[in-house]
VEXDREN-2710 file (C-alpha; in Angstrom, 1 decimal):
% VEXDREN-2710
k/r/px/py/pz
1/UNK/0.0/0.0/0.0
2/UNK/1.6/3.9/-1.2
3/UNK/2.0/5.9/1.7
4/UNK/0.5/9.3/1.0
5/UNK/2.7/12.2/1.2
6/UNK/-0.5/14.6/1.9
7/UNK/-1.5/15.6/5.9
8/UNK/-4.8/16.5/6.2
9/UNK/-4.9/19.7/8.5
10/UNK/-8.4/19.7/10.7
11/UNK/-9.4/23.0/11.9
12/UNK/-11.5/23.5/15.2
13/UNK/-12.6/27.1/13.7
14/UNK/-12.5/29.3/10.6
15/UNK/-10.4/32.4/11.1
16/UNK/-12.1/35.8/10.7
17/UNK/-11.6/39.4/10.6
18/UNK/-12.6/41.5/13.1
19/UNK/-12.1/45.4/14.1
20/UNK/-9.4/45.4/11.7
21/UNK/-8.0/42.5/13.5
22/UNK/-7.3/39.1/11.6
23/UNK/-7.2/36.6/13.7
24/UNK/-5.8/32.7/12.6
25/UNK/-7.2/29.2/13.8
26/UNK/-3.7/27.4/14.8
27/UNK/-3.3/24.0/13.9
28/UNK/-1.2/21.2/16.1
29/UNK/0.0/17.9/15.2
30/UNK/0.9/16.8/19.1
31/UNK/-2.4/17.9/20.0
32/UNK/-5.5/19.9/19.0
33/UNK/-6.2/23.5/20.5
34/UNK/-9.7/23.5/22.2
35/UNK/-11.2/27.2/21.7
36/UNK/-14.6/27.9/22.6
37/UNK/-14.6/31.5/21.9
38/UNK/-12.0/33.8/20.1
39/UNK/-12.4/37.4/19.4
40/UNK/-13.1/40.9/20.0
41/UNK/-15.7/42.2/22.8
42/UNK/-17.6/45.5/21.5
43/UNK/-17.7/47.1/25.3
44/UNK/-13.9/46.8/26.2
45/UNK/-13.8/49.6/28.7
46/UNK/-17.4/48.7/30.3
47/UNK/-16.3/44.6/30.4
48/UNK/-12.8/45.5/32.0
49/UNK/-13.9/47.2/34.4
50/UNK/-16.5/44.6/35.5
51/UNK/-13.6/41.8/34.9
52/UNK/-11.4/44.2/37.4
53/UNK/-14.3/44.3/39.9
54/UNK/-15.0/40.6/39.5
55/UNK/-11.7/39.7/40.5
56/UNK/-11.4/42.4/43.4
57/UNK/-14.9/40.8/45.0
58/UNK/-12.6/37.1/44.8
59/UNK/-10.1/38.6/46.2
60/UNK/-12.5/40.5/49.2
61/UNK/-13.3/38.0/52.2
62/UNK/-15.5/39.2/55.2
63/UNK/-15.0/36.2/57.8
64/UNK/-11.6/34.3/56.4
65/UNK/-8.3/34.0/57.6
66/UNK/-5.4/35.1/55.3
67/UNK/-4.0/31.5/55.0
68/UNK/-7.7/30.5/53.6
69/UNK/-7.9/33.4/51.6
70/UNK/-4.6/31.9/49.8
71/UNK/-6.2/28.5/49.6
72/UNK/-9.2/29.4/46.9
73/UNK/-8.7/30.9/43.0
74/UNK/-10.4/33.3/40.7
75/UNK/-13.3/33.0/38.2
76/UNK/-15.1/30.6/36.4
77/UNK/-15.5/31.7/32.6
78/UNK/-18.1/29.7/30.8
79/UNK/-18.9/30.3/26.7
80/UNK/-22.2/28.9/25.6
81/UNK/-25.4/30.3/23.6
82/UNK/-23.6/33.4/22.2
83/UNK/-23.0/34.0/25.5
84/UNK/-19.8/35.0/27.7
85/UNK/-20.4/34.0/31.6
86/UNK/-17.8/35.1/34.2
87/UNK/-18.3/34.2/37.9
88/UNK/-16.3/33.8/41.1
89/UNK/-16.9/34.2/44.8
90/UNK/-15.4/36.1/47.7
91/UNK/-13.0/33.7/49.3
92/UNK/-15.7/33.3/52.2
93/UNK/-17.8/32.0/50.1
94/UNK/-21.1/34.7/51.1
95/UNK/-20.3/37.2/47.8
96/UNK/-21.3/35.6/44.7
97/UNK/-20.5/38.0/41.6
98/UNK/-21.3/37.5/37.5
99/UNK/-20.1/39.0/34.7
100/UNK/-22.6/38.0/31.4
101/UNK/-21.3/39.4/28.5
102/UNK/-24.1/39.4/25.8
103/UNK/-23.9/38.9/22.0
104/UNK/-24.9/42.8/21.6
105/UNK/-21.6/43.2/23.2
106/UNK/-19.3/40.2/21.1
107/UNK/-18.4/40.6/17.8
108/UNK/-16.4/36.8/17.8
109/UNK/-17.1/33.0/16.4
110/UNK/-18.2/30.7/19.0
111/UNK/-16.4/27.3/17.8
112/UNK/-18.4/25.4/21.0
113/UNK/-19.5/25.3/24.6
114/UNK/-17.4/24.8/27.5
115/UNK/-16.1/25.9/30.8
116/UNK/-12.8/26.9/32.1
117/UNK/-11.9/28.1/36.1
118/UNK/-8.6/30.7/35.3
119/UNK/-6.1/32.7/38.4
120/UNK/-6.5/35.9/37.5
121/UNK/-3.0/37.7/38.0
122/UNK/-1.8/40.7/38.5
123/UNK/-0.6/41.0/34.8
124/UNK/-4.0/40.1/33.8
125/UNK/-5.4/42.8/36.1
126/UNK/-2.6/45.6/34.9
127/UNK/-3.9/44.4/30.9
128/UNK/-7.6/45.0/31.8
129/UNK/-7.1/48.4/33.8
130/UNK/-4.8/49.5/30.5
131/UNK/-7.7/49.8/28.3
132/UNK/-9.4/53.1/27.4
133/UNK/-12.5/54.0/26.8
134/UNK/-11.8/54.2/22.9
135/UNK/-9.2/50.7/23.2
136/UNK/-9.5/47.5/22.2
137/UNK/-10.1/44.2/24.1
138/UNK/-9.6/40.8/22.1
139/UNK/-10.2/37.5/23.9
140/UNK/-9.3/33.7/23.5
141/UNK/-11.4/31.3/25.7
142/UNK/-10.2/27.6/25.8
143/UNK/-10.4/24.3/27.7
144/UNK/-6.7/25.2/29.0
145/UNK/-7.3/28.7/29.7
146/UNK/-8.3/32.8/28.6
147/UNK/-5.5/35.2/27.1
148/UNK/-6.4/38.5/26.4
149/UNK/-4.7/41.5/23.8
150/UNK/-5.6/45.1/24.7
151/UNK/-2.5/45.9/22.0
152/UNK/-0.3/44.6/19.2
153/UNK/2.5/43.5/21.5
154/UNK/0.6/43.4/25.3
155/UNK/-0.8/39.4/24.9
156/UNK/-1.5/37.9/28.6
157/UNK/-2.7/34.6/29.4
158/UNK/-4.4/33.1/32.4
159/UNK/-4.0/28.9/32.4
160/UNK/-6.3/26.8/34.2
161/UNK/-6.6/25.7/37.5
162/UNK/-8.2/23.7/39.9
163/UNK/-11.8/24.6/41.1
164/UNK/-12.7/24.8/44.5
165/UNK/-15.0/22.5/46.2
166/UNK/-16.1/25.0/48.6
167/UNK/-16.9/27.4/45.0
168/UNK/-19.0/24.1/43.9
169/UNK/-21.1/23.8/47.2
170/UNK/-21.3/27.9/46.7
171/UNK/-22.7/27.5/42.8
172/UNK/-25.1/25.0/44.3
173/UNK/-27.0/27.2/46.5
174/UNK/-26.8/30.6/44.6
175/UNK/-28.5/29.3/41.8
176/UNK/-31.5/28.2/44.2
177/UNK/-31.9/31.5/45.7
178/UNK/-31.4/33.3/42.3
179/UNK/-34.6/30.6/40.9
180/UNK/-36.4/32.0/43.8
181/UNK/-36.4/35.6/43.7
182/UNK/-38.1/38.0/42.3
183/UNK/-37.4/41.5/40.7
184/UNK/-38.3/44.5/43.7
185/UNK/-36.8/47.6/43.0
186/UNK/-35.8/49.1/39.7
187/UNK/-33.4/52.1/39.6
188/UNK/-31.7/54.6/37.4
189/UNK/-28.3/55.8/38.2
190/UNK/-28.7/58.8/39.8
191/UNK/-31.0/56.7/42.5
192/UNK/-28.5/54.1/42.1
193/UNK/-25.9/56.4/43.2
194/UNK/-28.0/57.5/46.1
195/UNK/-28.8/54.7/47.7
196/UNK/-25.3/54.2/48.1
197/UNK/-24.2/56.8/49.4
198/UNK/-26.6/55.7/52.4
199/UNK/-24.4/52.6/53.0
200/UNK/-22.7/53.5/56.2
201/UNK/-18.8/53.5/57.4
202/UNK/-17.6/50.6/59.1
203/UNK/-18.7/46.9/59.2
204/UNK/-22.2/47.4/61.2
205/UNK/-23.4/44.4/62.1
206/UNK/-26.8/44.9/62.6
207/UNK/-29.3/44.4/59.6
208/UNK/-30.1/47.4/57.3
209/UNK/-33.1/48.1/55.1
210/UNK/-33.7/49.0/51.6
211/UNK/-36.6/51.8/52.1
212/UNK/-37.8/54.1/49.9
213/UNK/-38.5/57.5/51.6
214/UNK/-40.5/59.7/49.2
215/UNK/-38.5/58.6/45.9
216/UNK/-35.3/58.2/47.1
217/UNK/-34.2/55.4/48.2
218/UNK/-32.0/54.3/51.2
219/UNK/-30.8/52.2/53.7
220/UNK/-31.6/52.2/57.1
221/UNK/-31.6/50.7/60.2
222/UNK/-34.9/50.8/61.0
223/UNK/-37.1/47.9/59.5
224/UNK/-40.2/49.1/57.4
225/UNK/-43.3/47.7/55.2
226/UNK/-42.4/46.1/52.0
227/UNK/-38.7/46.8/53.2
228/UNK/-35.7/44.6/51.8
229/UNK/-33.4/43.6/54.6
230/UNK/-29.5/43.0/53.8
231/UNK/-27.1/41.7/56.3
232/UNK/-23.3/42.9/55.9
233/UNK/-24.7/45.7/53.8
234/UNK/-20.8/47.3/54.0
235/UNK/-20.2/44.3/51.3
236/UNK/-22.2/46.5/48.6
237/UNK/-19.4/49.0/48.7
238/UNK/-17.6/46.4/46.0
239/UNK/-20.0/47.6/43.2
240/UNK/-19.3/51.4/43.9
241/UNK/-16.3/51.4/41.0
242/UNK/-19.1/50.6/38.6
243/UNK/-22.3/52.5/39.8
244/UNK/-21.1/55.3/37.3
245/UNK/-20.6/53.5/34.1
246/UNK/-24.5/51.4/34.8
247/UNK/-27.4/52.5/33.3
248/UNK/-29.7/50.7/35.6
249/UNK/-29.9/48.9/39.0
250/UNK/-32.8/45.8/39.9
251/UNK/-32.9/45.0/42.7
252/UNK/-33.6/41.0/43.5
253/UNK/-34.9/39.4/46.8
254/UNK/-36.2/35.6/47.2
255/UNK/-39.3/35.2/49.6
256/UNK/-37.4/34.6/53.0
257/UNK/-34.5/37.0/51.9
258/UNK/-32.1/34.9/53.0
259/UNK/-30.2/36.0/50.0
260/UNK/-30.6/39.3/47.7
261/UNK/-29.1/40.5/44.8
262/UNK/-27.6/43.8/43.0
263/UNK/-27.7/43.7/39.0
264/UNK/-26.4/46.5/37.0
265/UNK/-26.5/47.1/32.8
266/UNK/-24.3/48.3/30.8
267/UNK/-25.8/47.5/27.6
268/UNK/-24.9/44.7/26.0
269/UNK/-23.1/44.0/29.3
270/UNK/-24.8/42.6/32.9
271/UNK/-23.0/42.2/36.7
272/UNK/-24.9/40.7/39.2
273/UNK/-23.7/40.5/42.8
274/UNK/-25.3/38.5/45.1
275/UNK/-25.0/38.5/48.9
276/UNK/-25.6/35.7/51.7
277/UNK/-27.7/36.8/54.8
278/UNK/-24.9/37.6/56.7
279/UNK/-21.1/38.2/56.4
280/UNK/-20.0/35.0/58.3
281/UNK/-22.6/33.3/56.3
282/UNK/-21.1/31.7/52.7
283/UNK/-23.4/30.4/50.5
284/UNK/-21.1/26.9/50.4
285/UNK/-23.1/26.0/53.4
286/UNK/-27.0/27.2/53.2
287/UNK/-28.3/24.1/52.0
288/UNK/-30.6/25.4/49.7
289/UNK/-30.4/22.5/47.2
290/UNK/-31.3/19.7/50.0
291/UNK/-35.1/19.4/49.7
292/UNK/-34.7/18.9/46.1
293/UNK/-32.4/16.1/47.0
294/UNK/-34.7/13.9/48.7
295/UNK/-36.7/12.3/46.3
296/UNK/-35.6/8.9/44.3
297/UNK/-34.4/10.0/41.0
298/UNK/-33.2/7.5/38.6
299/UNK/-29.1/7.6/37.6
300/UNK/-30.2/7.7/34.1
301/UNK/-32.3/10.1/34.1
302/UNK/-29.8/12.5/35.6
303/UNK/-27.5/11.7/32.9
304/UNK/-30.1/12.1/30.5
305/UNK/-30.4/15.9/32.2
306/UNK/-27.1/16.7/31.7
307/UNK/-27.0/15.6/27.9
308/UNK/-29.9/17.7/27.5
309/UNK/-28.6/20.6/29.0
310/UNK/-25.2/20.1/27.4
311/UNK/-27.2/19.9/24.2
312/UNK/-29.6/23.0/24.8
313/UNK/-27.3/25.4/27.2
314/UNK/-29.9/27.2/28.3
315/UNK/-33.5/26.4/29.2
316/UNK/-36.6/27.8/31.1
317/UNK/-37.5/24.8/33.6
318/UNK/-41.4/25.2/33.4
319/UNK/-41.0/25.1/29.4
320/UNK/-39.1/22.0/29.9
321/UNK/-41.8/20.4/31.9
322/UNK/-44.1/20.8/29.4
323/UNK/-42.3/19.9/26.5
324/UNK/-41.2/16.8/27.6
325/UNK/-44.5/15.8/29.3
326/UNK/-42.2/16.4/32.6
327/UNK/-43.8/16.7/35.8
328/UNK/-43.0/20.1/37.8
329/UNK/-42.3/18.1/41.0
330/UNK/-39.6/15.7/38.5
331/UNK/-37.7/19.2/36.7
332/UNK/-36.9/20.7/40.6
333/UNK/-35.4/17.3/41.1
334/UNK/-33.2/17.2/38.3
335/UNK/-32.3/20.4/38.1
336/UNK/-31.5/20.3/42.0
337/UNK/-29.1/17.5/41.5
338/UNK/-27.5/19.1/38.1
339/UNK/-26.9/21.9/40.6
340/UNK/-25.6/20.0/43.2
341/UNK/-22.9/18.8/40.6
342/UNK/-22.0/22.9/40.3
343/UNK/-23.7/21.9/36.8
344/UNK/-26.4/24.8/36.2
345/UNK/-26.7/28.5/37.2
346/UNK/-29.4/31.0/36.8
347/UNK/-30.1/34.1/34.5
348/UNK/-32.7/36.4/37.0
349/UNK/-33.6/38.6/33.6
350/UNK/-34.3/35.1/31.2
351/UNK/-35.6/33.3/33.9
352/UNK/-34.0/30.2/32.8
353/UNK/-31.0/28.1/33.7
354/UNK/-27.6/28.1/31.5
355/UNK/-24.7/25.1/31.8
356/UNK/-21.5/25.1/32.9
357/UNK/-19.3/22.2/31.3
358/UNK/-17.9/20.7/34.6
359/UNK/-16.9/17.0/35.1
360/UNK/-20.2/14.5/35.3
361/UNK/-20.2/13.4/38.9
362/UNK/-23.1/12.2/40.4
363/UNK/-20.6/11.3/43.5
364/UNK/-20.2/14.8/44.0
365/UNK/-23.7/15.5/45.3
366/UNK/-23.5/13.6/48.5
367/UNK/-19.7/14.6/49.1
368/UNK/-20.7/18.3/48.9
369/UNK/-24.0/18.2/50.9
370/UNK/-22.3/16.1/54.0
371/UNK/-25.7/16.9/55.9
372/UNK/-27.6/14.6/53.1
373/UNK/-24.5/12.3/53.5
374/UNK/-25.1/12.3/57.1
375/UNK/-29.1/11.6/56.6
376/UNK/-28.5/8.5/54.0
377/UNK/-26.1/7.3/57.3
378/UNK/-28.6/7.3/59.5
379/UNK/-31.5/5.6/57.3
380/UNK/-28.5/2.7/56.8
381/UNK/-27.9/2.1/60.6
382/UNK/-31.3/2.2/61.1
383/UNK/-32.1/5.0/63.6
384/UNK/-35.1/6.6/62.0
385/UNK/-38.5/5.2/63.9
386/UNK/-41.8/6.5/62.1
387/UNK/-44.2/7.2/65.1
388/UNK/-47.1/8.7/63.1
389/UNK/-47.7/8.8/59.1
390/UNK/-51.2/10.0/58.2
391/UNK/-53.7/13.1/57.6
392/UNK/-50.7/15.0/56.6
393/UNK/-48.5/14.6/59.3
394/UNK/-45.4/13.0/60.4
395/UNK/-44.1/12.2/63.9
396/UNK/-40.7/10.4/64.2
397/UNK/-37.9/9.7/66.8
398/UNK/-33.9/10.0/65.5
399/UNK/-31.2/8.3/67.8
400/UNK/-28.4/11.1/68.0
401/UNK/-25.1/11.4/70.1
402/UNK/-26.4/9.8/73.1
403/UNK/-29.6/10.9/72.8
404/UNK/-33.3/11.1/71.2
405/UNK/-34.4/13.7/68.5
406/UNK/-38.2/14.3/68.0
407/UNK/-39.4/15.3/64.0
408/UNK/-42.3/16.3/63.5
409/UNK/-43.8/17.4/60.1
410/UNK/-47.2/19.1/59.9
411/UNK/-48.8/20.4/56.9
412/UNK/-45.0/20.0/54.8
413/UNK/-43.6/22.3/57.6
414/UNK/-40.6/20.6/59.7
415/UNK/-39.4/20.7/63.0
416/UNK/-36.7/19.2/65.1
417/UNK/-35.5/19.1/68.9
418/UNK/-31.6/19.4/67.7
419/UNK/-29.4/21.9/68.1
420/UNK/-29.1/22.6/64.5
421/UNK/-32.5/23.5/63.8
422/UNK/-32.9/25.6/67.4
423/UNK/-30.2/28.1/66.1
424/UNK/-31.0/28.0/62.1
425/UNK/-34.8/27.3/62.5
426/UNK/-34.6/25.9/58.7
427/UNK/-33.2/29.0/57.5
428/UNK/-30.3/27.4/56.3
429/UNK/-31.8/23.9/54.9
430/UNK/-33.2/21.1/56.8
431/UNK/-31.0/19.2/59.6
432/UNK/-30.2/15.8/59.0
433/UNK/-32.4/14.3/61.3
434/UNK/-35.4/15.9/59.2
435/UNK/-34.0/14.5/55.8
436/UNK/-33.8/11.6/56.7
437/UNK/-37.4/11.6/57.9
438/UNK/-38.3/13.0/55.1
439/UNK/-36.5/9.9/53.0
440/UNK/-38.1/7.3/54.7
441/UNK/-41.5/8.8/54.1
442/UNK/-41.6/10.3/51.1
443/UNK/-42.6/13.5/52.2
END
């Protein structure tokens, strides 16, 4: 058989012109180049500047030591649906911050989907603050990491590195509180602006209240009708650098405002910053995602999820339901485990989920819930006795440490003698004992 003398080159993406700006696909032999996105963003002052504060919010930690601060990274970049997705946390885990960069404000070829976590350094940082409000920002998104050109001869690049398990645990409950809430306040800049200058000095530690007082609104001490509370309300400050570059402030709460959050637009550009109750409170550990957890779901049809989502990007849950013939009740439960994976966030303004390309582990969702780890332990050794199971209500003993925990469950509320539940009073997910109660009944 003739050996052929011809190599067939295979090109992950065509290259383009952009801005005056040719950009080339690169071919290797050793190994191909994964790029999900490469080219030039149409906002390059507006998106720096949000990139800058991004990073300064991961940087920012209200409860954490400095040798934990060193221990967690920078932010999660995610291409998918003409879309650019930036996120990262404060290192403790109770600021949640997003970037979406929209395809009013991308001028670029999307080659496919996928997720990258980057370290954001201070070269990185010096390249963003460089650009003018007239300058240029080209960007390269890949499975091994971002680079970015703000010149001819300034290119930086940011590899990949590990992400945090605390940041997963985070992901999970953020997007349950963002499903939750609800749009409250809209302002304009000038309001925007006003309220916070209301935001006052120091750390206070009590709670303060978003009040509107005529038509100008402002935090204060003093709790009110229809009033949004916000615990560690100092944490705001972060978003000051972009107040005057925003056209627009909504303000988000969920029904128990145990979380609320801050969304500005730029245009074709979006940063939403969301905050825990309080400062020593990270989102890693709310446990937001457990009642979805309890039902019996299938493996395969979890897998099945994630190909869909992979497949789709982005989807609106109650569509979902009723284009595949879906149950309500069986959408929460998926979607709650996706989550649980760090597999789905949520966009407030499209009301929908999007997909983050992160290892398949269905493993994950019991190592990063350890309270639903801790439930499934005590279903195994047997130390959940049903008392009562009928007209809607549930009485049940749970062997603890040495002693005897009482559940009760009365019209779907839950209650339990423990510890946990006496300081949280379910604010921050159901105790053990009552998941696994709720297990063994089914309810």
């Amino acid at each position: 058989m003739a050996t052929s003398d011809t190599i067939t080159y295979q090109y992950h993406m065509p290259s383009y012109m952009a801005h005056s700006h040719l950009t080339l696909t690169g071919y290797s032999e050793i190994k191909p180049i994964t790029h999900f996105f490469q080219g030039v963003l149409k906002q390059p002052y507006i998106i720096s500047r949000c990139l800058i504060t991004l990073s300064n919010i991961v940087q920012s930690s209200f409860n954490l030591s400095p040798f934990q601060m060193a221990l967690l990274r920078d932010p999660i970049a995610t291409a998918g649906n003409d879309k650019l997705r930036f996120e990262g946390f404060s290192h403790c885990a109770g600021v949640y911050a997003r970037v979406d960069i929209l395809p009013s404000a991308i001028d670029a070829v999307f080659s496919e989907s996928g997720t990258v976590n980057v370290d954001f350094n201070q070269p990185m940082i010096n390249a963003l603050a460089s650009v003018g409000k007239k300058g240029e920002l080209l960007l390269n998104l890949g499975a091994e990491g971002i680079s970015v050109q703000t010149a001819p001869d300034q290119l930086i690049v940011e590899r990949k590195v590990p992400l945090p398990a605390k940041w997963i645990k985070g992901l999970t409950s953020v997007q349950m509180f963002l499903s939750a809430a609800e749009q409250v306040h809209t302002f304009n800049q000038l309001q925007a602006m006003q309220l916070f200058k209301s935001i006052p000095a120091g750390q206070p530690k009590p709670d303060h209240y978003l009040i509107i007082r005529g038509n100008k609104p402002m935090f204060s001490p003093a709790k009110a009708a229809n009033a949004i509370c916000v615990g560690g309300v100092h944490r705001l400050k972060l978003l000051e650098p972009l107040l005057p570059l925003a056209n627009e402030l909504k303000v988000f709460a969920g029904p128990d405002m145990q979380s609320t959050t801050w969304q500005l637009y730029f245009g074709g550009v979006r940063f939403s910053f969301s905050l825990s109750r309080e400062c020593w409170r990270g989102f890693s550990g709310e446990g937001a995602a457990l009642e979805s957890l309890i039902a019996d779901v299938p493996d395969e049809w979890v897998e099945a999820m994630n190909k869909y989502s992979h497949a789709n990007q982005e989807f609106n849950p109650a569509l979902m339901a009723i284009n595949e013939d879906l149950h309500f009740d069986q959408v929460d439960n998926l979607t709650g485990r996706m989550a649980a994976m760090g597999l789905l966030g949520y966009d407030l303004d499209e009301r929908q989920f999007f997909y983050r390309q992160l290892p398949f582990k269905q493993s994950r969702i019991l190592q990063l819930n350890p309270r639903m780890k801790d439930a499934e332990k005590l279903l195994e050794e047997d130390k959940v006795l049903i008392l009562q199971n009928e007209h809607d209500r549930v009485d049940a003993r749970v062997e603890g440490s040495g002693m005897q925990h009482t559940v009760i469950i009365d019209q779907g509320k839950a209650r339990c003698t423990c510890t946990w539940y006496a300081k949280n009073q379910g604010e921050r997910g159901p105790c053990k004992h009552i998941l696994a109660v709720k297990i063994k009944t089914g309810s």
